[in-house]
N, C-alpha and C positions, 0 to 999 in steps of 0.2 A: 708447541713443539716438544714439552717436555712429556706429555701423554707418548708421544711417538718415538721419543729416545726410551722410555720407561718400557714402553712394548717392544721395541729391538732388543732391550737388554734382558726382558725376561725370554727375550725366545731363543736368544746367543746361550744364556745360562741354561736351557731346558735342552739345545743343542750340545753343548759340552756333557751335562751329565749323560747324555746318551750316550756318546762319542767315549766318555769314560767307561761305562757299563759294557758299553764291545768291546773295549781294548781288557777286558777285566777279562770277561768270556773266554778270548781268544788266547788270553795268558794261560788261564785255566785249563782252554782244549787241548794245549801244547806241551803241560803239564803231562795232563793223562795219558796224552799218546802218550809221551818220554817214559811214564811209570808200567802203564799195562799195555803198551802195543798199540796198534793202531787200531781203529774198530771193523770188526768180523763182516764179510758179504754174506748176505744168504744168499743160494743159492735159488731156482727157480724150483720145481717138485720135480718136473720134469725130469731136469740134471742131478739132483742129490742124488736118486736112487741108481747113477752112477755113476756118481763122484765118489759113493762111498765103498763099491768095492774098492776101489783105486787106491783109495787113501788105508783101507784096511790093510790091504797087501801088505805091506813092508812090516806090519804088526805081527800077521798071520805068519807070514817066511822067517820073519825071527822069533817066534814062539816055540816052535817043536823044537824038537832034539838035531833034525836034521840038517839045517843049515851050518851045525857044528862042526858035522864032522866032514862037511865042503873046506871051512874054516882049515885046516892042517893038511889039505891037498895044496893051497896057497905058496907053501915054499917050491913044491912041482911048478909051481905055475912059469921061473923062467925057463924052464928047461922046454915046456908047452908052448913058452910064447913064438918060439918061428914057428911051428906048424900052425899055431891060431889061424894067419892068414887063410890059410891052405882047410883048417878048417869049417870054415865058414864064419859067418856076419857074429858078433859079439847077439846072444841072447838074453843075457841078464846081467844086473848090475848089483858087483857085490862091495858093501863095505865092510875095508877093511880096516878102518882105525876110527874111534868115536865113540859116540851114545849108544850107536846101533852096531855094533861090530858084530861080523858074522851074518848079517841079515843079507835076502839076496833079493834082489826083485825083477820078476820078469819085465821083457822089453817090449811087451806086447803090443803098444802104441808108435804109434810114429813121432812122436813128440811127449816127451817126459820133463815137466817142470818142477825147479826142486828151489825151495826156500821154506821161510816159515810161515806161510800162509795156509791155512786147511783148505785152501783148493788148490791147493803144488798136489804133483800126482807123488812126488817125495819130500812129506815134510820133517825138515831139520830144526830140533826146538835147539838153539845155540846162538848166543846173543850177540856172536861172529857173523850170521848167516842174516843174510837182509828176506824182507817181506817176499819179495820178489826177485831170487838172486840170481837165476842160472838156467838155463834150456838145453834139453838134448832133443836134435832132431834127425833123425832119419833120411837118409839122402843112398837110394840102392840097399845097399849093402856095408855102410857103413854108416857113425855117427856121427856128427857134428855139434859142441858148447859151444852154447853161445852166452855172454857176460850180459846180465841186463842192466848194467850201472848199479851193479851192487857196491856198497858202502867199503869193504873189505876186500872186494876181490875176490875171482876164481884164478885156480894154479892148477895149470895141466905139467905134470913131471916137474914140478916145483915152479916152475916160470908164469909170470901174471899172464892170463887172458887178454888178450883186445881184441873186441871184434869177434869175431866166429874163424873158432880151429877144431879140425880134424884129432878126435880122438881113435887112438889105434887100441886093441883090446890089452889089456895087461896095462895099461900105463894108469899110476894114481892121477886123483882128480882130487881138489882139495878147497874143502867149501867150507870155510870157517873151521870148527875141531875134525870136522870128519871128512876122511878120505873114504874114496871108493875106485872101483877098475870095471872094466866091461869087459865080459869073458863071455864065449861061445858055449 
């Protein structure tokens, strides 16, 4: 019997230290994300070549000189905002306070996702803005956010998100430091 206790007890002991070795790992994994993020999808080849205009955009429109001086028609904008309606559907989306201030990007898509993920078609590097924080989607002629259980919250005209709400053009949108508005 004691051959049989001796072999239960080496296999218990060779069972823990494993049992210890994954609990080490998984401390370890949870570290990493906590320190550098969580880790990158690639994409298929198919999709990269475009995903990467997409993700370019918001770079390219705030590069030149000329989303600047859109930037200081801004104070116009409430005086625009009754005719916006009357204008037509909100075509691009400008932010107006953040990392990217001044950057505009068109609305070209029917669904525009924005966090810090490099396959958000807007990505926000801001340690306020979750991986995966926040949807705009297309519905006619207007847009719709929607909150995807982000850590922080989205604020349409300062009030928290729940659920999917109708954004109207002209009103801030407020995604961790940076706002932004949909304008025609």
């Amino acid at each position: 019997m004691s051959e049989a206790s001796e072999l239960t007890l080496l296999i218990l002991r060779i069972g823990f230290l494993l049992l210890l070795w994954l609990f080490i790992f998984a401390v370890l994994y949870a570290l990493r994300s906590d320190l550098f993020g969580s880790p990158v999808r690639k994409l298929p080849a198919d999709r990269s070549a475009s995903a990467a205009p997409q993700a370019a955009a918001p770079v390219v429109a705030g590069a030149p000189a000329a989303p600047a001086p859109s930037a200081p028609t801004a104070p116009t904008a409430p005086a625009a905002a009754s005719p916006a309606p009357q204008g037509g559907p909100a075509r691009q989306l400008v932010i107006t306070s953040g990392v990217a201030s001044g950057t505009a990007v068109p609305l070209d898509d029917d669904t525009l996702t924005i966090g810090r993920s490099s396959g958000s078609s807007l990505v926000i590097v801001d340690e306020y803005t979750s991986t995966y924080h926040a949807k705009l989607t297309r519905s006619g002629d207007t847009w719709l956010l929607t909150d995807l259980d982000s850590t922080n919250g989205t604020k349409l005209n300062g009030s928290r998100v729940t659920g999917t709400v109708l954004v109207p053009p002209f009103t801030p949108v407020t995604i961790g430091t940076t706002t932004f508005e949909l304008r025609p």
